[in-house]
C-alpha positions in Angstrom: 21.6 -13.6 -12.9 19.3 -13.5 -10.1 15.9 -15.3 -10.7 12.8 -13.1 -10.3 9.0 -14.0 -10.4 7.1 -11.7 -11.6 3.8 -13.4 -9.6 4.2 -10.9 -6.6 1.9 -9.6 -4.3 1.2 -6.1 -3.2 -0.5 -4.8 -0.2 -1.3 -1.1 -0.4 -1.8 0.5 3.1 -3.5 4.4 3.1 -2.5 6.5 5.5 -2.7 10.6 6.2 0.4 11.8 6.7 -0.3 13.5 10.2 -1.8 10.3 11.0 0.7 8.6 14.2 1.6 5.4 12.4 2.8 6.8 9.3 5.4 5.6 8.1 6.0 3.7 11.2 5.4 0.5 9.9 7.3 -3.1 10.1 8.3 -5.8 7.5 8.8 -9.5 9.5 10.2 -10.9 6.6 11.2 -14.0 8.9 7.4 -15.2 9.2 6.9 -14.5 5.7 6.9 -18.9 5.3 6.9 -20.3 2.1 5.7 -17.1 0.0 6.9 -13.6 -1.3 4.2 -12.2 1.4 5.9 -10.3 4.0 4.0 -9.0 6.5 3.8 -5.5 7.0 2.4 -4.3 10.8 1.4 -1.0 11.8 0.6 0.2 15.1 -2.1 3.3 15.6 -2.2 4.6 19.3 -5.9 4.9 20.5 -6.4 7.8 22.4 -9.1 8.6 25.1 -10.7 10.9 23.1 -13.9 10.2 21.0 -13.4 10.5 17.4 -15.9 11.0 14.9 -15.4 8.5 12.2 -16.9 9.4 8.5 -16.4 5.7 6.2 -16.7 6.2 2.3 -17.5 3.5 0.3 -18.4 2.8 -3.3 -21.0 -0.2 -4.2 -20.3 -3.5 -5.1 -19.9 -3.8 -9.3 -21.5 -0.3 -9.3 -20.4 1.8 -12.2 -18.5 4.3 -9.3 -16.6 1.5 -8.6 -15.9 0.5 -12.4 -14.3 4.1 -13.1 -12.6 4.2 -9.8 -10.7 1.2 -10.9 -10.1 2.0 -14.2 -8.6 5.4 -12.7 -6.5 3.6 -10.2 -5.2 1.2 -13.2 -4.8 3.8 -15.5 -2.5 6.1 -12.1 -0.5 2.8 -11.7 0.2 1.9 -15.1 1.0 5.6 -16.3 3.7 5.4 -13.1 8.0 5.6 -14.4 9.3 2.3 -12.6 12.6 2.6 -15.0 14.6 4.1 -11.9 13.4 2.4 -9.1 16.7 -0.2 -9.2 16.4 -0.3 -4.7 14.6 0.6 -1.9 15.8 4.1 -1.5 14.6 4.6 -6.0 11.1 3.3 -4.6 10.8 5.5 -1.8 11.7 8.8 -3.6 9.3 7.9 -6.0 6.7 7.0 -3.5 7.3 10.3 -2.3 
């Protein structure tokens, strides 16, 4: 039986879906060194064009940021892993 710690890390990585590097990503599992943390490189193209850029955040141990946690827990924990047994499990479920 194959010996799994369950001390893993996960990046998460947002993306619109008509953005150009979704899903185009890259795992370089051989300069992961001596952890579980592969990592994951995207490239985004930069065109000429000026974009206007609109950045939302939520303040630092604000009560915005207290609920959007506790949503984002709550999302996560009320998520059906049962079936995702390999790779192609996780990504129909991502999807």
């Amino acid at each position: 039986m194959p010996n799994h710690n369950t001390n893993l890390v996960i990046d998460l990585v947002f993306l619109l879906p008509n953005n150009t590097g979704f899903g185009q990503h890259t795992l370089y599992s051989e300069i992961c060194k001596p952890s579980d943390h592969v990592p994951l490189i995207i490239e985004i193209g930069i065109g000429e064009v000026n974009t206007d850029i609109n950045i939302w955040s939520i303040k630092k141990d604000s009560e915005k940021e207290k609920e959007f946690i506790s949503l984002l827990v709550q999302g996560i924990q009320s998520l059906d892993t049962s079936a995702i047994r390999s790779q192609a499990n996780l990504e129909a479920s991502v999807q």
